[in-house]
N, C-alpha and C positions, 0 to 999 in steps of 0.2 A: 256306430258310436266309437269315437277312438278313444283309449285310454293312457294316461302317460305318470309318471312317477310327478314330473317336473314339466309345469306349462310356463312360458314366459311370453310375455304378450309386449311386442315390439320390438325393430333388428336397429337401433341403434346401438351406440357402445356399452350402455349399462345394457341391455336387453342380452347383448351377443355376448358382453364377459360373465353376464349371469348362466345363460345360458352353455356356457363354455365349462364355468367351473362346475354346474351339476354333469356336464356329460363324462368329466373326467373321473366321475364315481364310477366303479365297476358295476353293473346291474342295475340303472337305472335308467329308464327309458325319460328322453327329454324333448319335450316339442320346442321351436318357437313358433308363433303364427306373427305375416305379419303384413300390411297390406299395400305392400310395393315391395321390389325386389331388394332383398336385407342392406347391399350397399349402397343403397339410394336412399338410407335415413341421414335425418339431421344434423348426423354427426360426422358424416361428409364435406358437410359445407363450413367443418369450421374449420380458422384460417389460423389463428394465432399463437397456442400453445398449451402446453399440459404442466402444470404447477409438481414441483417436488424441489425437497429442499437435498438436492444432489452432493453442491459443494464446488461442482465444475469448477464454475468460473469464478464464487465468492466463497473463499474459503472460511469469511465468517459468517453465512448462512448457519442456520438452523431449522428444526423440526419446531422449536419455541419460536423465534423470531414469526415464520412462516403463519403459526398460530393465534401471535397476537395480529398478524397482519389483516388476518381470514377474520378474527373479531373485530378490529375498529371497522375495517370495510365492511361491514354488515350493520354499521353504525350499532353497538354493542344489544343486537337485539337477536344476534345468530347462538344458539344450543352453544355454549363454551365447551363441553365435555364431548359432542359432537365433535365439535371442530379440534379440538388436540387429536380425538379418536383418527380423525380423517388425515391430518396433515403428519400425524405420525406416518402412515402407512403409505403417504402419496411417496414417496421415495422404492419400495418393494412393489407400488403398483407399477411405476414407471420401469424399472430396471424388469419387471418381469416382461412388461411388452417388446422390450429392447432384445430379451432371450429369447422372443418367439419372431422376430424378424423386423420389426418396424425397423423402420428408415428414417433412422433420425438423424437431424444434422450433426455437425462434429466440429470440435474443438481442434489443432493442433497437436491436440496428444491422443487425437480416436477416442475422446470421450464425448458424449451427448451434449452437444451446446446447450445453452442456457442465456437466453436476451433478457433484457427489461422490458417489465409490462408495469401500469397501472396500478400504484397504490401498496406494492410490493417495494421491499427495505433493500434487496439486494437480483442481482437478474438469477434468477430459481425458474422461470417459464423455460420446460423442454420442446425443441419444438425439429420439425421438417418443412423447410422454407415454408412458406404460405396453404401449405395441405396436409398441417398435423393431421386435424378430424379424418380427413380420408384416409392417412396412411393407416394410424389405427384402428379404424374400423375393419379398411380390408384384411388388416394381420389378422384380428380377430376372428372374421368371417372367414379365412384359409384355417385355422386350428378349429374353428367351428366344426369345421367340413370333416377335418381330420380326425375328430373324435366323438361324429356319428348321430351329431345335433339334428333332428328332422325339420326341415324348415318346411314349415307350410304356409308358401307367399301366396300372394292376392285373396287370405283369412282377411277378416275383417271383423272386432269384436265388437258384439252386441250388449251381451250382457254376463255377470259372474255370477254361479247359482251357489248359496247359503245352506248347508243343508247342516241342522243341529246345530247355529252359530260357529259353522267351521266350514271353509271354502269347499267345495264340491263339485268344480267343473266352471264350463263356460261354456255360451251359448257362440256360434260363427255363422258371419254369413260369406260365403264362398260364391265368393265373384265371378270365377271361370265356370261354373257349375250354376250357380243363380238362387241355392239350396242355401238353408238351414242347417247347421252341421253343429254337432256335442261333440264335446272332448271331457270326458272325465279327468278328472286331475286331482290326485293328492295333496299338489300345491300351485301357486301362482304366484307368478311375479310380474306387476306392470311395469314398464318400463315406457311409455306412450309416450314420450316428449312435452312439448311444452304445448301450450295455446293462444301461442299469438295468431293466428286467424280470429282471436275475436277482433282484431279491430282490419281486416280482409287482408288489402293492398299494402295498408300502413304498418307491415313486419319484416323483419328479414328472416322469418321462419318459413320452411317449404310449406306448401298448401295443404301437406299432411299433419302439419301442425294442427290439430282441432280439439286436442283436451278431450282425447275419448276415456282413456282409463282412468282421469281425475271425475268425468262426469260417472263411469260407470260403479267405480268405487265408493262414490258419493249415495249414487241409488241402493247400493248394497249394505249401507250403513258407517261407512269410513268417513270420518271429515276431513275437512277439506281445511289447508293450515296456509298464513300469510298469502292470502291471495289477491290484497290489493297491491303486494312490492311486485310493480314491473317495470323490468328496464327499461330503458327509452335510449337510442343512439342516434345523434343528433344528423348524421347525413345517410338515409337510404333514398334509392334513385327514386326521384318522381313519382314516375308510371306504379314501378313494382314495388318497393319496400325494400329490394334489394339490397344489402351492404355496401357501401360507398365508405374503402378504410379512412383512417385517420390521417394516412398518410398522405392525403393529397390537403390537407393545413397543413401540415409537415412539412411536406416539402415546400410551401410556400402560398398557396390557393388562395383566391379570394373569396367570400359569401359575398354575393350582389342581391339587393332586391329591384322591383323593378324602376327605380328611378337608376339606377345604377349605382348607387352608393355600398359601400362598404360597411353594413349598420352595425356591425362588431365593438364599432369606434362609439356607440351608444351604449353598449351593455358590457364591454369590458375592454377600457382604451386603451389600458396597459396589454392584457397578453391579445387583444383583437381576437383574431379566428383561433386560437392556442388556447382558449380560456375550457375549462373543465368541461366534461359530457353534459351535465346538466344545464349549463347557464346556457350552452350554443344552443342546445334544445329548443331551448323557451324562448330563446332569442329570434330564432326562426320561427316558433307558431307567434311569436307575437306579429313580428314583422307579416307575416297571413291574416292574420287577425283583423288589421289595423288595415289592409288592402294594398299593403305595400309588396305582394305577390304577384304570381302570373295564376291563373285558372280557379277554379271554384270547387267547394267540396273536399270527398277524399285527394284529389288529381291537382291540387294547390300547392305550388312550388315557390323558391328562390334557387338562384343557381349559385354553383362554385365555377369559378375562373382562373382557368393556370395556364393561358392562353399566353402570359407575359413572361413562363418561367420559357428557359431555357429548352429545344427541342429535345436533347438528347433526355437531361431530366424525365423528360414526361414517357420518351418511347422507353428508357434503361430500367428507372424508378417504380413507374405508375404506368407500366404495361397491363395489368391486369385492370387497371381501374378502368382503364381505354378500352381496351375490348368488353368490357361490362357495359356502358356505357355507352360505347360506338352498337352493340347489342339490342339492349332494353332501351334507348331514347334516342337511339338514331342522330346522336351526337358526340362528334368527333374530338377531343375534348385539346386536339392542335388547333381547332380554327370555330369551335365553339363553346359555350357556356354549358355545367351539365347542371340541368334539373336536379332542386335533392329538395328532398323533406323528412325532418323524424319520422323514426319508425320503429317500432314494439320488439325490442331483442331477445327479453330470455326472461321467463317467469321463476322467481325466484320462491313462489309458493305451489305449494301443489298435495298429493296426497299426503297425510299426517302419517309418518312413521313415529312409532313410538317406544321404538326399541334400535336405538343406532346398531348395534354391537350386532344386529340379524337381520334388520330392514324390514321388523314384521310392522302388521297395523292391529287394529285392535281386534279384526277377525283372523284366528290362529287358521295358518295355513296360507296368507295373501300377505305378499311381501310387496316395496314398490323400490324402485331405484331411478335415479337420473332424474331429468329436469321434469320429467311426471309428478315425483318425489317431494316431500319436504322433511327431508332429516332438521331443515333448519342450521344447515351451516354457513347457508348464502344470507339470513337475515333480513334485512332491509337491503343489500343493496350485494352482487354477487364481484367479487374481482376479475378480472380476466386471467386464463389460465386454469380457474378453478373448478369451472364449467367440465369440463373432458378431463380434471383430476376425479370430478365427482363420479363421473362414468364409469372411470377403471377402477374405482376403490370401492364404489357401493355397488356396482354390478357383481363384481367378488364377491360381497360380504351379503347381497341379498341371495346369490348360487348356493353361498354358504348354507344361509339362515334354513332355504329353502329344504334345501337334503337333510341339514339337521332334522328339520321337522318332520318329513316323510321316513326317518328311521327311526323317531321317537312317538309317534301317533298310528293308529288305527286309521286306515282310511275309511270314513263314512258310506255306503251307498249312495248317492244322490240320483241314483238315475229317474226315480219318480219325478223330483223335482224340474230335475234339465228336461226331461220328455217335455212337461207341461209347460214349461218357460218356452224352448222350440216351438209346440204350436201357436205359444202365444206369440210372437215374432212372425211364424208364418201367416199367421191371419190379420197381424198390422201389415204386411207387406203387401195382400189382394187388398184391402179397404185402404191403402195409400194411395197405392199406384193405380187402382181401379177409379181414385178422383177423379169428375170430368170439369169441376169446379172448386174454388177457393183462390186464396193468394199464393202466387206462384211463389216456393221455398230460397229464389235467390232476391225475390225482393227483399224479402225479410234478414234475410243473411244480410243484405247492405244497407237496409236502414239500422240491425244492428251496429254495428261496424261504424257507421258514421256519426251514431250518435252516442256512443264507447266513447269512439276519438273524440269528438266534443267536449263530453262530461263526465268520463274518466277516464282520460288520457293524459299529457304531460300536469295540465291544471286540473287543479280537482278544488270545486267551490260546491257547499253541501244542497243548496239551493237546485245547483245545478245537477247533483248527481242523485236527489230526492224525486228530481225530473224522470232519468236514466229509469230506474226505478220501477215507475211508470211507465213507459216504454218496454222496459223489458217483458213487462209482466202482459200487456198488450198482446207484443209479438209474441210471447208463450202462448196465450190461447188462439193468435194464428195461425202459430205452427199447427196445434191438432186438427183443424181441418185445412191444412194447405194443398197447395198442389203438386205434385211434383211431376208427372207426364209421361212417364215411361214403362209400360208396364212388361217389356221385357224383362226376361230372368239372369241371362246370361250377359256378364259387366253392365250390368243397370249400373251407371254410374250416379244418374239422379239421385236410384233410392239410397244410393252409399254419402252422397252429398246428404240428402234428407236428415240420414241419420247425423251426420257430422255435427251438422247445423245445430241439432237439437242437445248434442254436446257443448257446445261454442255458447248457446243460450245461457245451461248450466253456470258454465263458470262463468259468462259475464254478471249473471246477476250472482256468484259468488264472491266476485270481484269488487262489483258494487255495493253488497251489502259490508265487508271488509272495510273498504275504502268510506262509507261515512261513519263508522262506526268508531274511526281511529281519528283523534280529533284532531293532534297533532304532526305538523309534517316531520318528517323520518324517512332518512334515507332518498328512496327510490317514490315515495309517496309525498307529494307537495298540496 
């Protein structure tokens, strides 16, 4: 049984700056666990920038301006005391990562560029050409390292044990080993990402995206806040879900469906392919809808076309988009069409924090940060930039929250309880994997998935999501006796799928019940 001052469960940016700022305490021991190698979380792959109202480049920027920004973009439905608290301090989050080594771009004068993004008054987005998320991360993960953070990769959390309504540990299951593994903890902090895996293929989140700690938080008594606002970006590739920038309407692309037409010139004749995230959206599942696509199901396309811009353009410009692309669809995108369809970007709702100023929830001692999170500064609808601000300032402020509490509290005993919780996990694990019958756990995973996308995905009609509903609740009682086929111990990857799934369940039907319950469209919700 290992014991720690400070547990933080997941190595993306909020997880690694949580986890950073309790190790810089003198005498406190800090785990993270987390179930891929720390710099291969979500916060890698993002491309575009870190929100702080710096001044770089617009010297009439502000910490106010930045504030009212963060609230209309949230369609005025995001925590307002939240959002000043955050955009106050995205300027100290920023410059602090700039003193521990990031690699940020620069201005003329050696200061940290700053471009235009989305919905933003002045360009305040800090960025390192197209690999902010990564450079971030890995800065973080090198000071991690340096001040003695134990990282325990290929963990994989099961469940958080309650002992006298105050966090007491967590239950692991250890993939390299095959075991059941306790960690007593004084505190906790989720950090888990988001969960767009609920709708599979159709995300640009990695595959580790599955809503563990909003499901396990949820089991433990925490609710679950704004879970029907999800974003939608209207071109990820075909196949994968993969991100497909903006930039290739930018530079000039065309949407084709399959008659060949340009149907942009139907749904916004003025700015055509330039028209806002959401109208392109809907404008391509309609054009699928109506069968004016290629393939069927999740795997249902139109292509973008920039085969007429200019070569150099495409190889200078939209280098990246080409190797993506020449990648994942085996389409070259000098002498062909590239496959794209909407895809599920970033969950804007997630564990209910209820205390901005610490990141707690309503069980003292479990903090949550980052896009697991719902301080509620995203609202309805998140801006870009704001995403990886949110990382660096509440991954701080939940480190914070967390130490605070471990030197103002008695730590509880729990270990009765985690023993019992343990063997309860290890005896689901022989009666799962020991099935030699049921429905196998990736059917179920994709008829989830495809009937999300259907019925509460970009359209949401209550008819059809009273449907969802139904289905869900279905596939819940086939999840308990599914199949899953493996009953080795060591990287059983099924049984770590198994469990994900049963995550992914969770919040679809949280997302569902959310989503008919709000009657009004808003925001990110239509």
């Amino acid at each position: 049984m290992e014991q720690y001052d400070v547990l933080v469960v997941g190595s993306g940016g909020a997880g690694q700056r949580a986890a950073l700022e309790a190790a810089r305490r003198d005498g406190l021991r800090v785990a993270l666990i987390t179930k891929i190698f720390p710099t291969r979380s979500a916060t890698a792959m993002a491309q575009g920038g870190v929100n702080a109202a710096l001044n770089n480049v617009a010297k009439e920027d502000s910490t106010e301006v930045h504030t009212f920004d963060t609230v209309k973009g949230s369609d005025y439905l995001g925590d307002q005391d939240a959002i000043e608290f955050f955009c106050q301090r995205c300027p100290e989050g920023v410059l602090e990562m700039d003193f521990m080594g990031t690699p940020f771009s620069r201005t003329d004068e050696g200061k940290i560029a700053q471009r235009n993004f989305g919905g933003q008054s002045y360009p305040r987005t800090c960025y390192s050409a197209d690999k902010t998320g990564h450079v971030i991360l890995h800065t973080t993960y090198e000071q991690c390292l340096k001040e003695g953070v134990h990282f325990l990769q290929e963990w994989y959390l099961l469940d958080i044990v309650v002992k006298d309504g105050k966090a007491g540990g967590a239950i692991i299951w250890n993939m390299k080993k095959g075991k059941v593994e306790i960690i007593k903890a004084k505190s906790i902090v989720l950090s888990t990402g988001g969960a767009g895996r609920v709708f599979w293929t159709r995300t640009t989140n990695p595959f580790l995206s599955t809503g563990d700690g909003m499901a396990v938080a949820f089991r433990a008594g925490v609710g679950l806040k704004d879970m029907e606002m999800i974003q939608f970006h209207p071109t990820g590739l075909g196949k994968t879900g993969i991100l497909m920038s903006e930039a290739v309407r930018g530079e000039g692309g065309y949407l084709l469906n399959n008659k060949g037409e340009r149907f942009m010139k139907d749904y916004a004749p003025s700015k055509m392919e330039l028209a806002p995230r959401d109208v392109v959206a809907k404008a391509i599942e309609t054009e699928i809808a109506e069968g004016r696509g290629w393939g069927t199901g999740l795997d249902a396309y139109v292509v973008a076309d920039v085969r007429h811009l200019p070569k150099e353009v495409i190889l200078e410009k939209l280098h990246g988009i080409r190797d993506l692309a020449t990648t994942f669809e085996h389409a070259d995108p000098l002498v062909q069409p590239i496959p794209i369809r909407p895809t599920c970007h970033y969950s804007m709702g997630g564990i209910d924090v209820k205390d901005f100023k610490t990141c707690g929830t309503v069980i003292p001692g479990l903090f949550a940060a980052g896009e697991a999170s719902c301080v509620s500064i995203h609202g309805a609808n998140r801006l870009g930039g704001n995403s990886l601000a949110d990382a660096v300032v509440f991954g701080k402020v939940a480190g914070e929250g967390a130490v605070a509490y471990v030197k103002e509290n008695q730590a509880k005993d729990a270990s009765k309880a985690l023993n019992e919780a343990a063997n309860g996990w290890e005896q689901r694990f022989r009666e799962v994997t020991g099935r030699t019958s049921g429905r196998p756990i990736s059917e179920i995973r994709n008829e989830m998935a495809l009937s999300m996308w259907n019925n509460v995905g970009i359209f949401r009609e209550e008819k059809k999501m009273e449907e969802e509903l139904e289905t869900l609740n279905r596939l819940i009682e086939e999840y308990k006796t599914c199949y899953v086929g493996d009953t080795n111990r060591t990287f059983n990857m099924a049984f770590v799928n198994y469990v994900e799934v049963g995550s992914l369940l969770t919040v679809a039907k949280a997302v569902t019940l959310d989503a008919l319950r709000r009657k009004k469209s808003r925001g990110s919700h239509l």
